[in-house]
C-alpha positions in Angstrom: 0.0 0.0 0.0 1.6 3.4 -1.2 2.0 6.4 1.7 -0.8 9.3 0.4 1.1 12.6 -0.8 0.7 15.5 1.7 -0.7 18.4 0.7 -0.6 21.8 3.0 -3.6 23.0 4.4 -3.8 26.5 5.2 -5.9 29.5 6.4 -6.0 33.0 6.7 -7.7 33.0 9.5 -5.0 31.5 12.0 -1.9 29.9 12.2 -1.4 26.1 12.5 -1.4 25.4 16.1 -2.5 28.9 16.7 -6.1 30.2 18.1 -9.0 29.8 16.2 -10.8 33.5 15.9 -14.4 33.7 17.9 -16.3 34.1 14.5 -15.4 31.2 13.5 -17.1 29.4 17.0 -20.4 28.8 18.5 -19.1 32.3 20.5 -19.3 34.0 17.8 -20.8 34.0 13.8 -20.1 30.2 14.2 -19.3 30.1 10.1 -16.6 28.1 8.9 -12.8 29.4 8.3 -11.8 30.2 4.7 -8.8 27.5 3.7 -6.8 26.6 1.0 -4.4 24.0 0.2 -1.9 22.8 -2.5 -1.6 21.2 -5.6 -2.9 17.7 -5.3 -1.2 15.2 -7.6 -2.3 14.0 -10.9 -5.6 12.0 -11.1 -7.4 14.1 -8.4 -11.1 13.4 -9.2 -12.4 15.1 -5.8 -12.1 16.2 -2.3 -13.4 15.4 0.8 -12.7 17.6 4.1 -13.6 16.6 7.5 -13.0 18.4 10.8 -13.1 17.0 14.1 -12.0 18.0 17.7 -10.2 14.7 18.9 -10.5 16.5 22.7 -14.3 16.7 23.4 -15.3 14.8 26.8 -17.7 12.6 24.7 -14.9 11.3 22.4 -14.0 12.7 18.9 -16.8 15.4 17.9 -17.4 15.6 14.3 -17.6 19.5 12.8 -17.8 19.3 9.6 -17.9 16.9 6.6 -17.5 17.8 3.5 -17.1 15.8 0.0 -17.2 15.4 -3.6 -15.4 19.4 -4.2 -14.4 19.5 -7.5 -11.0 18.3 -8.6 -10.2 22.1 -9.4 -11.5 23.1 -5.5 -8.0 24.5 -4.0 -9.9 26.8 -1.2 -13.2 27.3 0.5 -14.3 30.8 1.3 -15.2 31.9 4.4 -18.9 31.1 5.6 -18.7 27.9 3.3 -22.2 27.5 2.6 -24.3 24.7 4.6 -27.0 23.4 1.9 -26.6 19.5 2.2 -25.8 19.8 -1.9 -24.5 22.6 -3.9 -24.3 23.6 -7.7 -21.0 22.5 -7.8 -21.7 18.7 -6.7 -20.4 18.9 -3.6 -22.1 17.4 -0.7 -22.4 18.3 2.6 -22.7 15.3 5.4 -23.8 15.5 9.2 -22.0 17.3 12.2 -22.3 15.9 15.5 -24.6 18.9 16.0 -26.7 17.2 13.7 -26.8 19.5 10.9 -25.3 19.5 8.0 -22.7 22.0 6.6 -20.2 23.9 9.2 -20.7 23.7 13.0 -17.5 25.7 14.9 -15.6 25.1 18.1 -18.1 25.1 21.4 -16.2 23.5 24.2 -16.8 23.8 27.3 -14.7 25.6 29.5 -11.3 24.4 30.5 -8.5 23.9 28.1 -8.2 24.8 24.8 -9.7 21.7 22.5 -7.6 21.1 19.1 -9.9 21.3 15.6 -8.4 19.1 13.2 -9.4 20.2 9.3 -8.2 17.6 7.1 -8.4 17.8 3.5 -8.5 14.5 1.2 -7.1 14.3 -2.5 -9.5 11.1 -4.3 -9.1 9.5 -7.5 -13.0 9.5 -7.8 -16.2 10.9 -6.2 -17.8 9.6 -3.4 -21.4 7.8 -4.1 -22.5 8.9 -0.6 -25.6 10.6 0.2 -25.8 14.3 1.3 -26.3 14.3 5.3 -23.8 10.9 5.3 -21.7 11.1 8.7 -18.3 11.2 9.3 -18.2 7.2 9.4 -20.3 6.2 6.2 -17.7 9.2 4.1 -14.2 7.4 5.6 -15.4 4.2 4.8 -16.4 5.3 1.3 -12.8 7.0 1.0 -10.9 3.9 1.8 -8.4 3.2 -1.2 -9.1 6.5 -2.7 -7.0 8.6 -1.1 -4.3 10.1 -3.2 -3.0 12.9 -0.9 -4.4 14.4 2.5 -3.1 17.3 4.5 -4.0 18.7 7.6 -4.4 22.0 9.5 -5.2 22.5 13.0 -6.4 25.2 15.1 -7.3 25.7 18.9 -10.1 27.2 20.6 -10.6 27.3 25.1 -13.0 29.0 27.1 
């Protein structure tokens, strides 16, 4: 089985590692980050993105998913929209929230939690329903995945 390429994941909102701005949290507008990311390698048919805090008391809490982007996607504006299906194929699945589209950091207070946004390179689209969670999309992606990359960003109360 061949190592996925990594591909850099980036935003203008924060630094990797670095605080996540309130708008971007239940605290505040609660609408997604705008990212970007790099070239993916040849025979990138789509993209899936999925973010996740690893650090919530009930175990991993799902934030957003995110899949079949165009192969041309290389950044998401800010405010991504949440329709369960946009013009542009993509689909949007199920946050632990249980809606679909961009839910943002809401911790509770004590330490900062970490927000993983990672961002999938596939050698085909996904046939996975809009509102699929987090589970029924990796499953899905498994074999496809030509590159990934990963930004992460922190938010306490």
């Amino acid at each position: 089985m061949t190592t996925p390429v990594v591909m850099q994941v980036t935003s203008s909102a924060f630094v990797p590692g670095g605080d996540m701005p309130i708008a971007h949290t239940c605290d505040g507008k609660d609408v997604s980050p705008p990212l970007s990311w790099t070239e993916p390698p040849g025979g990138t048919r789509s993209f899936a993105l999925i973010c996740d805090d690893p650090d919530a008391p009930v175990g991993t809490w799902v934030h957003w998913v995110l899949f079949n982007l165009p192969a041309e996607t290389r950044s998401l504006s800010e405010k991504f929209p949440v329709d369960p299906e946009l013009p542009t194929g993509a689909r949007q699945g199920k946050n632990d929230f249980g809606r679909t589209g961009y839910g943002g950091p809401c911790p509770p207070p004590g330490p900062s939690h970490r927000y993983f946004f990672r961002v999938y390179a596939l050698d085909a689209p996904l046939a996975v329903a809009a509102g699929a969670r987090k589970a029924d999309v990796e499953k899905a992606m498994r074999g496809h995945v030509l590159a990934q990359g990963e930004l992460m960003g922190r938010y306490g109360r």
